[in-house]
N, CA, C and O atoms as a GROMACS GRO file, in nm:
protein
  216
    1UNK      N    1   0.084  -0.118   0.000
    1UNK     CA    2   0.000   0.000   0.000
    1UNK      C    3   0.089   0.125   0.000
    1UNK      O    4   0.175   0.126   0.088
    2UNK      N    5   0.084   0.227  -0.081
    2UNK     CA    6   0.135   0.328  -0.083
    2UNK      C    7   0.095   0.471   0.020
    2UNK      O    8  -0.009   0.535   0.038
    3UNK      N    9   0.214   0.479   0.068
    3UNK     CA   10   0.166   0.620   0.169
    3UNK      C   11   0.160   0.688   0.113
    3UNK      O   12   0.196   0.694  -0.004
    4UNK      N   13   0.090   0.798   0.203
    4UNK     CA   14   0.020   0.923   0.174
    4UNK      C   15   0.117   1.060   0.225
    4UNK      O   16   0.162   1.054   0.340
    5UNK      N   17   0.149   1.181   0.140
    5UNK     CA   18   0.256   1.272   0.171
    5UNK      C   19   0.238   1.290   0.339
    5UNK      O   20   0.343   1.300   0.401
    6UNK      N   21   0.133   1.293   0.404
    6UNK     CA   22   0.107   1.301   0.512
    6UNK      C   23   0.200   1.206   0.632
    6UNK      O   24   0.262   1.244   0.731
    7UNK      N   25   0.179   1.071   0.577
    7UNK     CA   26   0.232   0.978   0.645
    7UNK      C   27   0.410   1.024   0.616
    7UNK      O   28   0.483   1.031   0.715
    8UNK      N   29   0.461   1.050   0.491
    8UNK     CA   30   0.587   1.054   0.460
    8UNK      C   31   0.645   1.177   0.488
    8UNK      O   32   0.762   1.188   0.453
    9UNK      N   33   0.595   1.269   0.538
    9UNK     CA   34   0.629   1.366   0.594
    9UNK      C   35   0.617   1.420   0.754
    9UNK      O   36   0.512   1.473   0.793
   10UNK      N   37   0.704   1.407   0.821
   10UNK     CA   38   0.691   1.390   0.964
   10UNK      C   39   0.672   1.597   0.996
   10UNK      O   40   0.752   1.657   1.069
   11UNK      N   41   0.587   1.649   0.944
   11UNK     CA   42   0.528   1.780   0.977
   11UNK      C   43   0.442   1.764   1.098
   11UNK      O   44   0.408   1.650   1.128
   12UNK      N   45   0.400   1.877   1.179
   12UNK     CA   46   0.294   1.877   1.272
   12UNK      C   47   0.191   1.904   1.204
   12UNK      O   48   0.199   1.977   1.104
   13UNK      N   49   0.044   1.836   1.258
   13UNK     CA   50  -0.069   1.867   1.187
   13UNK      C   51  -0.100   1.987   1.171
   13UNK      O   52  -0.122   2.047   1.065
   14UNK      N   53  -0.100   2.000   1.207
   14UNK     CA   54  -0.166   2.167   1.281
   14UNK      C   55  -0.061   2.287   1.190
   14UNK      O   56  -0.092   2.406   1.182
   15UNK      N   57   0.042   2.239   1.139
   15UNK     CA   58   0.109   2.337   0.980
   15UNK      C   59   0.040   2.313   0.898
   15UNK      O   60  -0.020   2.398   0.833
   16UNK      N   61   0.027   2.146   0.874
   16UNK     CA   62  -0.012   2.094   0.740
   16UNK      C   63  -0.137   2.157   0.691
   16UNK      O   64  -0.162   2.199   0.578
   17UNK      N   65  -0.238   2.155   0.835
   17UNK     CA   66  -0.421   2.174   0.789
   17UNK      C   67  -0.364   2.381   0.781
   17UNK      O   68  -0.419   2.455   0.700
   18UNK      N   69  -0.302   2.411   0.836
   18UNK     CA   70  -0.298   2.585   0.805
   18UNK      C   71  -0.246   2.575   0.687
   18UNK      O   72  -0.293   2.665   0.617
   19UNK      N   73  -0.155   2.498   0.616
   19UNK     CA   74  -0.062   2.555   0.499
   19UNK      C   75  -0.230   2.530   0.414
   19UNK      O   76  -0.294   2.609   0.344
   20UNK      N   77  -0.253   2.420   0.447
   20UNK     CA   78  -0.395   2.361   0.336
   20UNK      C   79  -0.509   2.490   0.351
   20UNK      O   80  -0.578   2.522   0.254
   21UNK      N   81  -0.514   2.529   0.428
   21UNK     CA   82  -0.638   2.625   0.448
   21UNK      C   83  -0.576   2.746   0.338
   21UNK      O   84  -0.637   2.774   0.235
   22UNK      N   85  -0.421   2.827   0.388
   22UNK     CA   86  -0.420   2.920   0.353
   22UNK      C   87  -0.413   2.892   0.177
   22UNK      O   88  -0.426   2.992   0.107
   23UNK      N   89  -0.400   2.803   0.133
   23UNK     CA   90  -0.388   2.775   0.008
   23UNK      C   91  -0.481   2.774  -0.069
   23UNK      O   92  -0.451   2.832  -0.173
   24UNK      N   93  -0.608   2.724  -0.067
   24UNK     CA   94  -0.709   2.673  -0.023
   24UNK      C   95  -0.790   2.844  -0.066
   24UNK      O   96  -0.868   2.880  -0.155
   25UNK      N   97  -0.730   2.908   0.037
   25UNK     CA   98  -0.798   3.066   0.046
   25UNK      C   99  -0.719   3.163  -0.084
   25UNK      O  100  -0.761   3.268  -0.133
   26UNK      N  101  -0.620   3.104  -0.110
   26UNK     CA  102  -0.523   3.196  -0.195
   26UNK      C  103  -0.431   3.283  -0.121
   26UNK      O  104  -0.413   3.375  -0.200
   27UNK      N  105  -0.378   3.302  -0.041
   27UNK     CA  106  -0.309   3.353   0.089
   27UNK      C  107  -0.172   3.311   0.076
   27UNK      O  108  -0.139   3.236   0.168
   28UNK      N  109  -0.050   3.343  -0.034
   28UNK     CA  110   0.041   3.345  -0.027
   28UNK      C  111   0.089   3.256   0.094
   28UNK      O  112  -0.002   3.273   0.174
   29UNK      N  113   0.191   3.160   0.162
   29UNK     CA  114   0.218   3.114   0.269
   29UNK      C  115   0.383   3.221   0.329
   29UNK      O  116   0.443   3.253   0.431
   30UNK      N  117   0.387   3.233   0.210
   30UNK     CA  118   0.494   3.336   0.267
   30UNK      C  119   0.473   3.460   0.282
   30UNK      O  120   0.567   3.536   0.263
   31UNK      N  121   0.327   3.520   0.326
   31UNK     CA  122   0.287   3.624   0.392
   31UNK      C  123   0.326   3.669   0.532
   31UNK      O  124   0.326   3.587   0.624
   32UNK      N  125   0.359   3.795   0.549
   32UNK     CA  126   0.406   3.828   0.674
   32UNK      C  127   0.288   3.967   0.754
   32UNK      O  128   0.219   4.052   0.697
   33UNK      N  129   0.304   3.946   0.865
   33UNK     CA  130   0.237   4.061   0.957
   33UNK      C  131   0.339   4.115   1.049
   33UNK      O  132   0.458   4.086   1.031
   34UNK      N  133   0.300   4.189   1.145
   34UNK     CA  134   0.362   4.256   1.240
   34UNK      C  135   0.331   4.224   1.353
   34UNK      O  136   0.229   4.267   1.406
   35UNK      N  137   0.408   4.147   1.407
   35UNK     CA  138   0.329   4.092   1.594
   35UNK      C  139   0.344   4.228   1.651
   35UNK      O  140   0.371   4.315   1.568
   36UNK      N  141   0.331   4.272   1.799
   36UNK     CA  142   0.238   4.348   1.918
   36UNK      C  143   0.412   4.407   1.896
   36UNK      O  144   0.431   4.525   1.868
   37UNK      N  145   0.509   4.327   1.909
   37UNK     CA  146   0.643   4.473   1.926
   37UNK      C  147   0.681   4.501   1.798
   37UNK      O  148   0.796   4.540   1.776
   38UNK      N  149   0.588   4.484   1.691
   38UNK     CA  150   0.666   4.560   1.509
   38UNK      C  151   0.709   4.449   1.456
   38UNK      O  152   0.694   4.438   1.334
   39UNK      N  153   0.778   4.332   1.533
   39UNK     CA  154   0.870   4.239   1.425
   39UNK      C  155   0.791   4.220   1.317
   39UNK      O  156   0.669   4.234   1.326
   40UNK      N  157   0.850   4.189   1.210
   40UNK     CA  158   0.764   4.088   1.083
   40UNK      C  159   0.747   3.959   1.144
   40UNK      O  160   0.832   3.919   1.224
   41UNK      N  161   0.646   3.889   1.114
   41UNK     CA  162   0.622   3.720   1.178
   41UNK      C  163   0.574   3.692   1.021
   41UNK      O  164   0.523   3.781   0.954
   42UNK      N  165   0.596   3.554   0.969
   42UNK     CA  166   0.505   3.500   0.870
   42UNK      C  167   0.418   3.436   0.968
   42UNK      O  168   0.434   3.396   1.084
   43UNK      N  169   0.313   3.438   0.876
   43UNK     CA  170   0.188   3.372   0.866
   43UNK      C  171   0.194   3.169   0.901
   43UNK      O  172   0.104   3.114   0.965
   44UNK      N  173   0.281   3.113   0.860
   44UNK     CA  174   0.324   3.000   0.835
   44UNK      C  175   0.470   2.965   0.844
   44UNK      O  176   0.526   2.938   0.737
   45UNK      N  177   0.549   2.960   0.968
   45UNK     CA  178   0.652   2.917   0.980
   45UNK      C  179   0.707   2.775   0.919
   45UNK      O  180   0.826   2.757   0.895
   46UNK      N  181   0.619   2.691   0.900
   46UNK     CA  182   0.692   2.530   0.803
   46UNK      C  183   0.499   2.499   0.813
   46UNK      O  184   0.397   2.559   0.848
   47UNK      N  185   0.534   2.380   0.762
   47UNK     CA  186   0.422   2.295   0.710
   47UNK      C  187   0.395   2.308   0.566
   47UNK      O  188   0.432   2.414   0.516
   48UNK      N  189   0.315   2.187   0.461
   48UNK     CA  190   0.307   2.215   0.383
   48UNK      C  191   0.141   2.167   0.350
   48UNK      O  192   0.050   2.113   0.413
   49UNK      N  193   0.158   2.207   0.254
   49UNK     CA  194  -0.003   2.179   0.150
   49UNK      C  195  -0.066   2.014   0.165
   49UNK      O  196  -0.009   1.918   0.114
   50UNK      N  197  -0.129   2.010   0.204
   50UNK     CA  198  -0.163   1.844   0.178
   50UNK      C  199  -0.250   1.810   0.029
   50UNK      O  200  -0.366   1.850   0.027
   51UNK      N  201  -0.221   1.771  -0.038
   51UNK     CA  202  -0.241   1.809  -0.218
   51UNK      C  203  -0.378   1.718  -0.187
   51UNK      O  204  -0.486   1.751  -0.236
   52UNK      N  205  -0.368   1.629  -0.124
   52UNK     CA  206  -0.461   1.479  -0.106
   52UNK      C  207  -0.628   1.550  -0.082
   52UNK      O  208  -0.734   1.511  -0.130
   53UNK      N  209  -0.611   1.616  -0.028
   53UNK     CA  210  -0.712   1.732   0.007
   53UNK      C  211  -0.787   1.801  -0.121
   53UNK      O  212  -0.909   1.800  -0.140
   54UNK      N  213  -0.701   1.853  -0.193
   54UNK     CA  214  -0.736   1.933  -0.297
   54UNK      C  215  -0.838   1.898  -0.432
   54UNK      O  216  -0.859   1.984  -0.517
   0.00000   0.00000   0.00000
């Protein structure tokens, strides 16, 4: 039986279902904001797309 990118990729869920959402929405993943002291933060520090979804 062939795995699934999910299984073959040892990501936390919780990137994977955000990278999938923001994608999903059209939301660049390499979007950035400004946390509470100015820094830039991205939106999505790692995780990726789960295509299986799509």
């Amino acid at each position: 039986m062939a795995r699934s990118s999910a299984q073959r990729q040892p990501t936390a869920a919780g990137s994977r279902n955000a990278a999938t959402i923001y994608h999903h929405m059209e939301v660049p993943i390499d979007t950035q904001y400004q946390d509470a002291t100015g820094r830039p933060r991205r939106i999505q520090e790692s995780g990726d797309v789960v295509r299986e979804l799509l």
